[in-house]
KEDORO-650961 format. One record per residue (C-alpha): y, z, x; chain; residue in three letters. Coordinates in steps of 0.25 Angstrom, whole numbers. Layout:
N
+-------+-------+-------+--------+---------+
! north !    up !  east ! cadena ! residuo !
+-------+-------+-------+--------+---------+
!     Y !     Z !     X !      A !     ALA !
...
+-------+-------+-------+--------+---------+
end
This chain:
379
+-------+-------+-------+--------+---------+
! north !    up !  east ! cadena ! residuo !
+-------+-------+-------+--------+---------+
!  -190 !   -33 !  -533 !      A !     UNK !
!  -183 !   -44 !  -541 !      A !     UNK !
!  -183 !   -37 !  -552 !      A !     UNK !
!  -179 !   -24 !  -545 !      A !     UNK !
!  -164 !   -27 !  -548 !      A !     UNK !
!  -166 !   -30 !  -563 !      A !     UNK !
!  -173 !   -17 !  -566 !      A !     UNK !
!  -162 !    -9 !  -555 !      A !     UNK !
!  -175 !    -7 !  -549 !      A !     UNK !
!  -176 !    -2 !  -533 !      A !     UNK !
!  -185 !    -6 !  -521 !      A !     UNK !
!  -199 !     1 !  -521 !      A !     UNK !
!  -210 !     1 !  -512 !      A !     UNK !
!  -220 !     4 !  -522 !      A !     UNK !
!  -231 !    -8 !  -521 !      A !     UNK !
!  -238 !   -12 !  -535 !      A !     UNK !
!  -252 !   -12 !  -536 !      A !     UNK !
!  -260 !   -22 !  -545 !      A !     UNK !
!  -262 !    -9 !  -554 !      A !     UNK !
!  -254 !    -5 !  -566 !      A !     UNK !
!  -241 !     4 !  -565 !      A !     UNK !
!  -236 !    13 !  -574 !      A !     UNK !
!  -221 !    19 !  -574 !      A !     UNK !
!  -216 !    32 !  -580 !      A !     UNK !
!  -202 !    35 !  -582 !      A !     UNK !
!  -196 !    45 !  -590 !      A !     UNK !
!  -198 !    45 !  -605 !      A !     UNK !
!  -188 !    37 !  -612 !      A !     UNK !
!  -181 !    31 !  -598 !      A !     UNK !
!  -186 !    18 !  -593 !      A !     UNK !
!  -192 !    14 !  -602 !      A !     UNK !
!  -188 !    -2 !  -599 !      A !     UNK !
!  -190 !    -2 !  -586 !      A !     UNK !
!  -205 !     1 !  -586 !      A !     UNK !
!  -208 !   -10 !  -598 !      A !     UNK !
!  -201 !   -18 !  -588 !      A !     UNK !
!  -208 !   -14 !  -578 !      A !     UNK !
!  -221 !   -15 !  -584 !      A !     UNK !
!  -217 !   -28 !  -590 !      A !     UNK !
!  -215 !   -34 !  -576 !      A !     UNK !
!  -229 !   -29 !  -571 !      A !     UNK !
!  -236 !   -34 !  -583 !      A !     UNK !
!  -229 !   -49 !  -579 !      A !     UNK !
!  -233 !   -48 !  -563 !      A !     UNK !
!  -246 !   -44 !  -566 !      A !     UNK !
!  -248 !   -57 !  -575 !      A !     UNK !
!  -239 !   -66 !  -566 !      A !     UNK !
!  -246 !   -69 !  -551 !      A !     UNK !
!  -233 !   -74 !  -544 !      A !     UNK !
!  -228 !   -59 !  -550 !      A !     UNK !
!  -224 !   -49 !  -536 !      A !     UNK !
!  -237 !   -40 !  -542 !      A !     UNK !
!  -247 !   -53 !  -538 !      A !     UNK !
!  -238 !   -56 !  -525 !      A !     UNK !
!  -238 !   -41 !  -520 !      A !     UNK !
!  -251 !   -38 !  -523 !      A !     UNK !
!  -256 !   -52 !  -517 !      A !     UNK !
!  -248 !   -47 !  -504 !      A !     UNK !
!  -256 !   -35 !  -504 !      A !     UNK !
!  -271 !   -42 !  -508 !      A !     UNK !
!  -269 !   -53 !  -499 !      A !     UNK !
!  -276 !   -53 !  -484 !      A !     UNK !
!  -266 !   -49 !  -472 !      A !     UNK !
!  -261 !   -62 !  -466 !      A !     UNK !
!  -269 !   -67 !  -455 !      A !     UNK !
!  -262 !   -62 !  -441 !      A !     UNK !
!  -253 !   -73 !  -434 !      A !     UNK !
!  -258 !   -68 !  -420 !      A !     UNK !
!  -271 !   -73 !  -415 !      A !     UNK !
!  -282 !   -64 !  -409 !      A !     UNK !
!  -280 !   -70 !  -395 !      A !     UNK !
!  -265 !   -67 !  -397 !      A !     UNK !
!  -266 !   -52 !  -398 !      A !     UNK !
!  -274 !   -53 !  -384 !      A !     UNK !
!  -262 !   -60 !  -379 !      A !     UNK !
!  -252 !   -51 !  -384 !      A !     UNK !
!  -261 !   -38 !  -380 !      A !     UNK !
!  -259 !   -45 !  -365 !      A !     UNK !
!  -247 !   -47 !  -365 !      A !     UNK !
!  -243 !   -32 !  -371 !      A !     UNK !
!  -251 !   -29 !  -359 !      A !     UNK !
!  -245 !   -38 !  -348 !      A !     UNK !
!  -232 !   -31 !  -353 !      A !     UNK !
!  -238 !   -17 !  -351 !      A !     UNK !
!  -244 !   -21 !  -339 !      A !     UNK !
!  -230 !   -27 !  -333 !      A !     UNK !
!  -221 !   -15 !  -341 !      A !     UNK !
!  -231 !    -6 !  -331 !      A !     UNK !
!  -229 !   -13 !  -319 !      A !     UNK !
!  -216 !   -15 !  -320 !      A !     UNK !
!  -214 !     1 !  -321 !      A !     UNK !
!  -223 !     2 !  -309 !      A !     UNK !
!  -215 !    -8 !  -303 !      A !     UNK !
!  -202 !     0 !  -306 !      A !     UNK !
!  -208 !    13 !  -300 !      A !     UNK !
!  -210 !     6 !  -290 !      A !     UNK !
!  -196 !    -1 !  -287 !      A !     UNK !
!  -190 !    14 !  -290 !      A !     UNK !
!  -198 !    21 !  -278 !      A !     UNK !
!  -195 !     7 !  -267 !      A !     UNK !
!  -181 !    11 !  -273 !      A !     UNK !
!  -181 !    25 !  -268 !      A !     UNK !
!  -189 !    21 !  -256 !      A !     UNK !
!  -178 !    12 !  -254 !      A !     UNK !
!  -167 !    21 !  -256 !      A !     UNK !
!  -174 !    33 !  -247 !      A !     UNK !
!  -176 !    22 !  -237 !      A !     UNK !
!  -162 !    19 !  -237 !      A !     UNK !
!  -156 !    33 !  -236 !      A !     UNK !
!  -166 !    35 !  -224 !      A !     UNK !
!  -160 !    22 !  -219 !      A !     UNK !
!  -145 !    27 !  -221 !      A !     UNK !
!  -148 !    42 !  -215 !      A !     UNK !
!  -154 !    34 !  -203 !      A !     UNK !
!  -142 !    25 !  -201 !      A !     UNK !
!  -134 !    36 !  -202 !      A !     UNK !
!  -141 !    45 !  -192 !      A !     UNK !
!  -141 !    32 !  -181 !      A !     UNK !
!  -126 !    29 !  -186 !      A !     UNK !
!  -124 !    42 !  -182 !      A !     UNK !
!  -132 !    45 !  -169 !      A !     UNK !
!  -125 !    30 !  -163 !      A !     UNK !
!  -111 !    38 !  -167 !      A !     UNK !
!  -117 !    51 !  -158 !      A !     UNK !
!  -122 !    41 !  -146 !      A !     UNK !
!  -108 !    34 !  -147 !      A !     UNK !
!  -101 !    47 !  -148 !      A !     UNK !
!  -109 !    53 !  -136 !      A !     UNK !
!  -108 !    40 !  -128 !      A !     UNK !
!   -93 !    39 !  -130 !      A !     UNK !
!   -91 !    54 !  -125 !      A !     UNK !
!  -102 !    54 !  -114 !      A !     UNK !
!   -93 !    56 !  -100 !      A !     UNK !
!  -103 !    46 !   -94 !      A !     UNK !
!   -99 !    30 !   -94 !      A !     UNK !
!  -109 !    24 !  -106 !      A !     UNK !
!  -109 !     7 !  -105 !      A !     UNK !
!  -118 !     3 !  -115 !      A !     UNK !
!  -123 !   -12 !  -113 !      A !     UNK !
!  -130 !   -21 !  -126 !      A !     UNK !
!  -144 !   -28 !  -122 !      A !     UNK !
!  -137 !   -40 !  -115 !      A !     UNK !
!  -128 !   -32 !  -106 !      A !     UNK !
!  -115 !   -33 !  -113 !      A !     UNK !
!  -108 !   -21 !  -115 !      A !     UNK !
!  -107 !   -13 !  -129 !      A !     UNK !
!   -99 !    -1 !  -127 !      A !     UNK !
!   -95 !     8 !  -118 !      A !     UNK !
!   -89 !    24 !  -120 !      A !     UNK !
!   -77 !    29 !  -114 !      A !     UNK !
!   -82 !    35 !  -102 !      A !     UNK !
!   -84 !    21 !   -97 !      A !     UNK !
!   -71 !    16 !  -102 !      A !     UNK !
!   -66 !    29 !   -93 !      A !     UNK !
!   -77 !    26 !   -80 !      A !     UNK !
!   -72 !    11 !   -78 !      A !     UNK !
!   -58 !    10 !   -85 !      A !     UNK !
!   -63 !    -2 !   -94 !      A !     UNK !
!   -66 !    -2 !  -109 !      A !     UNK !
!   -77 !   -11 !  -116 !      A !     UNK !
!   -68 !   -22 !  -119 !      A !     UNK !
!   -69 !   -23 !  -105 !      A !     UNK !
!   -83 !   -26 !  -104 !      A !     UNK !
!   -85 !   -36 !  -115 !      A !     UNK !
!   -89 !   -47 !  -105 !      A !     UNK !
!   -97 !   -36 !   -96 !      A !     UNK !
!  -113 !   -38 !   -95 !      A !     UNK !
!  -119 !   -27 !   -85 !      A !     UNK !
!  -132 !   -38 !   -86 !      A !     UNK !
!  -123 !   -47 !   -79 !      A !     UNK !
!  -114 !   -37 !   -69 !      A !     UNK !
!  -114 !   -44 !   -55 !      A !     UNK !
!  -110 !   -29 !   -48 !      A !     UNK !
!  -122 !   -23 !   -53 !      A !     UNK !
!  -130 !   -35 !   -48 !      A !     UNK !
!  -125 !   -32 !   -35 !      A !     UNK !
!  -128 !   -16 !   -35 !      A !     UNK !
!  -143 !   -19 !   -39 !      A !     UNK !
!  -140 !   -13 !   -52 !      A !     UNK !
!  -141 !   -23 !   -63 !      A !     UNK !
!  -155 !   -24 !   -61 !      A !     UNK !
!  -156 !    -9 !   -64 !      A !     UNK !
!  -147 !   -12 !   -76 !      A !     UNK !
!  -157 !   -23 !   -82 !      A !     UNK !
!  -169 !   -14 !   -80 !      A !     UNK !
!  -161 !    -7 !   -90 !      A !     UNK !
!  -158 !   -18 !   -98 !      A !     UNK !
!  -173 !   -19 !  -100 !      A !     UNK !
!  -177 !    -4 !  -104 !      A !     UNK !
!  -176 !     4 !   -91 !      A !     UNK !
!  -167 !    16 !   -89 !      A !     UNK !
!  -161 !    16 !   -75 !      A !     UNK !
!  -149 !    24 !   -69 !      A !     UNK !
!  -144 !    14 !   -60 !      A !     UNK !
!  -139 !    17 !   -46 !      A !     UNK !
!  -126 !    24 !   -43 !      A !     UNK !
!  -117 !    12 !   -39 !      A !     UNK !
!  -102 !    11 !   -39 !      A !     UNK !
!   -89 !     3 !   -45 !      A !     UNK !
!   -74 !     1 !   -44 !      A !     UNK !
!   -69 !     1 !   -58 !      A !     UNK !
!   -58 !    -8 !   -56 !      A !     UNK !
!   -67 !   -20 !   -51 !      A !     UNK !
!   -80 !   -16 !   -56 !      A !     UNK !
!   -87 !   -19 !   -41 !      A !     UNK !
!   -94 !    -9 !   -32 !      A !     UNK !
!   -83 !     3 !   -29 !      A !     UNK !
!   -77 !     4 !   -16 !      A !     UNK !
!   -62 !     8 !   -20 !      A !     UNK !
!   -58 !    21 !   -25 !      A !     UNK !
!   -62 !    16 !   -41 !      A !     UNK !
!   -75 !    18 !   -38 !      A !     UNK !
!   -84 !    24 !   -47 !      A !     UNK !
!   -98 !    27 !   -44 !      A !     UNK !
!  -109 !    26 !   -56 !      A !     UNK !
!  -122 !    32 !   -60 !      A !     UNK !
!  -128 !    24 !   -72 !      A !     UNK !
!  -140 !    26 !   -82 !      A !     UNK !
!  -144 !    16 !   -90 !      A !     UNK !
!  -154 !    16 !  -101 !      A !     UNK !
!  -157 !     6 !  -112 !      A !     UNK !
!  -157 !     9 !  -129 !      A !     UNK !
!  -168 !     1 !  -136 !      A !     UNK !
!  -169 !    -1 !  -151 !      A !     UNK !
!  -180 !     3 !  -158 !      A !     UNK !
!  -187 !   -11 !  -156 !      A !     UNK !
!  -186 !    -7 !  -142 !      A !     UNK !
!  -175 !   -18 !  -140 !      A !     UNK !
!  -164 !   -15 !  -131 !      A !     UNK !
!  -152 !   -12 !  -138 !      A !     UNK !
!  -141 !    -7 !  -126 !      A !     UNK !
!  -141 !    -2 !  -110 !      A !     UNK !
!  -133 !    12 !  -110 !      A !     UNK !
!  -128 !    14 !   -96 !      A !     UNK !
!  -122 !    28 !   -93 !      A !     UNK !
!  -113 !    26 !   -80 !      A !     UNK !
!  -110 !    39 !   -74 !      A !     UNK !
!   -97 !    39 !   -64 !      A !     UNK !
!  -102 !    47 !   -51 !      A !     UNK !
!   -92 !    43 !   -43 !      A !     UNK !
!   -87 !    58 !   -41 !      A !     UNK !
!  -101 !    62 !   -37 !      A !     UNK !
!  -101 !    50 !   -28 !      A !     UNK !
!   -88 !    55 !   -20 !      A !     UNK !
!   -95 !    70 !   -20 !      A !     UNK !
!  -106 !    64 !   -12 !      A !     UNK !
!   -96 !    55 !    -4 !      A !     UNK !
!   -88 !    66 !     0 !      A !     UNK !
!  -101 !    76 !     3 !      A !     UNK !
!  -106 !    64 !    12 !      A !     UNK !
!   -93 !    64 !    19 !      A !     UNK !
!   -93 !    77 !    21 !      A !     UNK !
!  -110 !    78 !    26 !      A !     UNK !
!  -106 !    67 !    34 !      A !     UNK !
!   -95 !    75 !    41 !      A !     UNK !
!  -101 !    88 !    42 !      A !     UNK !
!  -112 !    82 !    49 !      A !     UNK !
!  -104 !    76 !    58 !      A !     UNK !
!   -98 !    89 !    61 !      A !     UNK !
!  -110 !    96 !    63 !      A !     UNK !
!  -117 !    85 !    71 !      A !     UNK !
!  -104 !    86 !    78 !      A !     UNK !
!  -105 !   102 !    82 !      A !     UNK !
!  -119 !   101 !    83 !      A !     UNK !
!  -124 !   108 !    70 !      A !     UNK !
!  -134 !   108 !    60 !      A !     UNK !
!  -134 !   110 !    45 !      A !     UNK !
!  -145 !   117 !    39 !      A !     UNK !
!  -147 !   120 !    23 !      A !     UNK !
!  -159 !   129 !    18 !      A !     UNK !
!  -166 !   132 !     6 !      A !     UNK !
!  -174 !   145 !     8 !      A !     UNK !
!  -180 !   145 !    -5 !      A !     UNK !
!  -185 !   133 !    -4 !      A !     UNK !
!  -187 !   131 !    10 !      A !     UNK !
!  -181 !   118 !    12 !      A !     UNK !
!  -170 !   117 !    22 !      A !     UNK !
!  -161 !   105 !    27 !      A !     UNK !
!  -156 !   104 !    42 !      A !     UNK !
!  -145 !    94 !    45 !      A !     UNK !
!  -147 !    83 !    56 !      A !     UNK !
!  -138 !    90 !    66 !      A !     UNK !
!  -148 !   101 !    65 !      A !     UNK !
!  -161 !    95 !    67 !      A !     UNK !
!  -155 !    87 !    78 !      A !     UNK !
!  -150 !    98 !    86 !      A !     UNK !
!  -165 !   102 !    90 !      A !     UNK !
!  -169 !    89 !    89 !      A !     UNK !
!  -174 !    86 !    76 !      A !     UNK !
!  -171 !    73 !    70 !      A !     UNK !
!  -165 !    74 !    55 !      A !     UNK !
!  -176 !    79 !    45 !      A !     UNK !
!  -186 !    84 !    57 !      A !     UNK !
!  -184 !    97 !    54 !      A !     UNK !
!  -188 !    97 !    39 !      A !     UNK !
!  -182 !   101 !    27 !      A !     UNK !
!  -192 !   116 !    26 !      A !     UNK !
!  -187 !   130 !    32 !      A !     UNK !
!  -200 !   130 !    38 !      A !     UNK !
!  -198 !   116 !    46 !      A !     UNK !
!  -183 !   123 !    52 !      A !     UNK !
!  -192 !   139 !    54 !      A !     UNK !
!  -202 !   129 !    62 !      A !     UNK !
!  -192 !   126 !    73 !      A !     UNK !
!  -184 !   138 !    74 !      A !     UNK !
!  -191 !   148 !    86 !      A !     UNK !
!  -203 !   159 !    83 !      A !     UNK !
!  -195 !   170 !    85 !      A !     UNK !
!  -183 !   166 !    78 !      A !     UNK !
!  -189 !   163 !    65 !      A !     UNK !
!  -190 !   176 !    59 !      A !     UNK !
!  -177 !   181 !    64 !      A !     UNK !
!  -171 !   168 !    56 !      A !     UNK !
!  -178 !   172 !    43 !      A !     UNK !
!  -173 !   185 !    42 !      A !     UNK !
!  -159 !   180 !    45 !      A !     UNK !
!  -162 !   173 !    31 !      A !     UNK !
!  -168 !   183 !    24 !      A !     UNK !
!  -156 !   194 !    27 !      A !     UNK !
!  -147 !   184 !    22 !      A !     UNK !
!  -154 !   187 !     8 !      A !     UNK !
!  -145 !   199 !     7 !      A !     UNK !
!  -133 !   194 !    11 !      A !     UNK !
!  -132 !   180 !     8 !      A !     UNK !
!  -118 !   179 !    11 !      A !     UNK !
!  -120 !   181 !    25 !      A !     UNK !
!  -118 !   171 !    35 !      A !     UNK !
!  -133 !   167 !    42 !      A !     UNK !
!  -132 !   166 !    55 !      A !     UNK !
!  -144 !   166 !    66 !      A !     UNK !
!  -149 !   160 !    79 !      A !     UNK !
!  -166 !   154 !    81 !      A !     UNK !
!  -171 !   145 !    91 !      A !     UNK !
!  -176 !   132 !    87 !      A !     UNK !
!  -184 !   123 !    92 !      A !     UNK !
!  -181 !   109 !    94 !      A !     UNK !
!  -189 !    97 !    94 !      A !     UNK !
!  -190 !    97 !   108 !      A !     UNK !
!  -195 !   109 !   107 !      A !     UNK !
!  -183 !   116 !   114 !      A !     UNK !
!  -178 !   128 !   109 !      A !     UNK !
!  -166 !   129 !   104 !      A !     UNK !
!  -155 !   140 !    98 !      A !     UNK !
!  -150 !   139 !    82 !      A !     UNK !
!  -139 !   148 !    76 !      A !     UNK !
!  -140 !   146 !    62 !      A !     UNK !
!  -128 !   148 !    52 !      A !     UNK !
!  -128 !   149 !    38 !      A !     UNK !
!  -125 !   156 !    23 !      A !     UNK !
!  -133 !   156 !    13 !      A !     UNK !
!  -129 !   147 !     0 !      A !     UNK !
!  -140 !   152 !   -10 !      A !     UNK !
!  -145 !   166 !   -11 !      A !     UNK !
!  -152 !   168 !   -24 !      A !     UNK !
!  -161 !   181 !   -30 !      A !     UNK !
!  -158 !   189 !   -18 !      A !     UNK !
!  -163 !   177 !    -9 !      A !     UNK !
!  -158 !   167 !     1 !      A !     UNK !
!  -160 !   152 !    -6 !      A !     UNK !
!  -151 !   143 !     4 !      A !     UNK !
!  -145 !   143 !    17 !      A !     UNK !
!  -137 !   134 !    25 !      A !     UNK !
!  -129 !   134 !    38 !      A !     UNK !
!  -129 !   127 !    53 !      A !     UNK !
!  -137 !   128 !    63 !      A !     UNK !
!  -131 !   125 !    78 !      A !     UNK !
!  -139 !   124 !    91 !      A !     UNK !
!  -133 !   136 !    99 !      A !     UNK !
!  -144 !   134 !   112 !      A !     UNK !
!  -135 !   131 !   122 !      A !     UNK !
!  -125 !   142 !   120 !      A !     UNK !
!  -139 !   151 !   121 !      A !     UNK !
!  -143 !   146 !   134 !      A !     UNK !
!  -129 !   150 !   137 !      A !     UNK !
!  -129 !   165 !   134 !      A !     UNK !
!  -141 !   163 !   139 !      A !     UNK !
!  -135 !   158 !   152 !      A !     UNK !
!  -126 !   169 !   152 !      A !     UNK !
!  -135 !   181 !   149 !      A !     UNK !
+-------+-------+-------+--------+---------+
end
């Protein structure tokens, strides 16, 4: 190589042997360069510090001794296999961090399609509660009160607002009425309807004026799924119209049984299909019978009425199977607890026909003994 540049020679890979070369160039060309070629073998072969003796001691000499120590191989086999080992884990590791991820992520879908579905259901629960017709309070675990719908507002003229220092644990009316008690039970997991009572609006005492309203309440508790009380609903249900209806009727029993204790007549009402019947006080008292001596059966009444008459009073019933419109009139001895004997004209229509069949009847009876022992007379 350092006399490449002299001779215009280039690189080569071709590596002398301690042999002899011999070049062949065309004949009459190079002639020079091969007398100097072979002039510069002759001098390295006879010179030991020539490149011949330094290539070909590289290539006779012993490979160097190794710098790494036998012990050293085992050390780097472990640590090659310490990375493997850690390379293979960390995979497994990776796998499994990927399938927590989507476990997670699943999770969290199904967590997000639940809260959506209870978002959802509270809105339908409000939205019903809001359009119930019926008066909805709805009270938190310590008696205060959390909301209320506009039903209420319309039932007692008041809004929530109006309520924020209310505490139903701690209502003094309802201590009075024996319903708080009730109340608490619900409080404490029972489901009660508490008894029908009564309120003036305008003072929010018992009702005696013409505010009264008259309530029917169900309460029931909600609990969490730990079983932990969570609210009281009470569904208040304004029966004050029924109230009057019952009122009214009362009044109206109440006259008409003056009026007929008054002319001396009974009321009876019977079912003939089921054979239970019912005679008013008036009736069992004009033979002597205290109210509810004559039973509530047809057979207890046909027990009383005369031998000979009872036939004739069936058929009066049977006939009115075909012409249920007609008025039912009849007159039967009876006998009165005494054991006096005396006459009955019996009125009545029939208020249920059904299949061709008499169901109920109802009408007055009147104690027509002493206009008999007239005619009587008179005959």
């Amino acid at each position: 190589d350092s006399n490449a540049a002299r001779y215009r020679l280039s690189p080569s890979s071709i590596m002398f042997q301690p042999a002899r070369l011999f070049f062949a160039t065309a004949e009459g060309r190079n002639g020079d360069l091969l007398v100097a070629i072979d002039f510069h073998l002759k001098s390295w072969q006879s010179a030991f510090d020539s490149p011949y003796f330094s290539v070909r001691k590289s290539w006779m000499a012993e490979p160097p001794a190794s710098a790494l120590p036998w012990w050293g191989a085992w050390v780097l086999g472990g640590l090659v296999l310490v990375t493997l080992i850690v390379i293979l884990i960390a995979r497994a590791l990776r796998v499994q961090v990927i399938k927590q991820t989507s476990q997670l992520q699943n999770d969290l879908v199904r967590i997000r399609e639940t809260d959506s579905a209870l978002r959802e259901s509270e809105h339908r629960y409000r939205m019903l509660a809001e359009r119930s017709p019926l008066a909805i309070q709805v009270f938190a675990p310590d008696g205060t009160v959390l909301r209320v719908n506009a039903a209420w507002e319309q039932l007692w003229h008041a809004s929530i607002e109006d309520l924020k220092d209310y505490n139903v644990l701690q209502d003094q009316l309802l201590e009075t009425l024996g319903i708080l008690p009730l109340l608490k039970r619900v409080f404490a997991g029972e489901t009660l309807v508490l008894p029908e009572h009564s309120y003036d609006r305008r003072t929010g005492g018992t009702a005696v004026q013409a505010n009264t309203i008259w309530l029917r309440v169900h309460c029931y508790p909600v609990h969490g799924d730990a079983g932990q009380l969570i609210e009281v609903v009470a569904i208040q249900e304004d029966i004050s119209a029924r109230k009057q209806t019952e009122a009214a009727l009362q009044e109206t029993a109440h006259r008409l049984d003056l009026a007929t204790e008054a002319a001396g007549i009974g009321i009876w009402d019977m079912n003939i299909e089921t054979g239970k019947a019912y005679h008013s006080r008036q009736m069992a008292a004009m033979l002597g019978y205290a109210e509810g001596e004559l039973g509530s059966d047809w057979d207890d009444w046909a027990a009383i009425v005369h031998p000979d008459d009872t036939e004739s009073v069936r058929k009066q019933i049977a006939a009115l199977a075909t012409t249920p419109e007609k008025p039912y009139c009849v007159m039967f001895r009876a006998r009165a607890k005494d054991g006096s004997e005396h006459w009955i004209e019996s009125r009545g229509r029939v208020i249920e026909h059904r299949d061709g069949k008499v169901v109920r009847m109802a009408g007055t009876h009147l104690d027509i003994t002493a206009r008999k022992q007239v005619d009587a007379e008179l005959q």
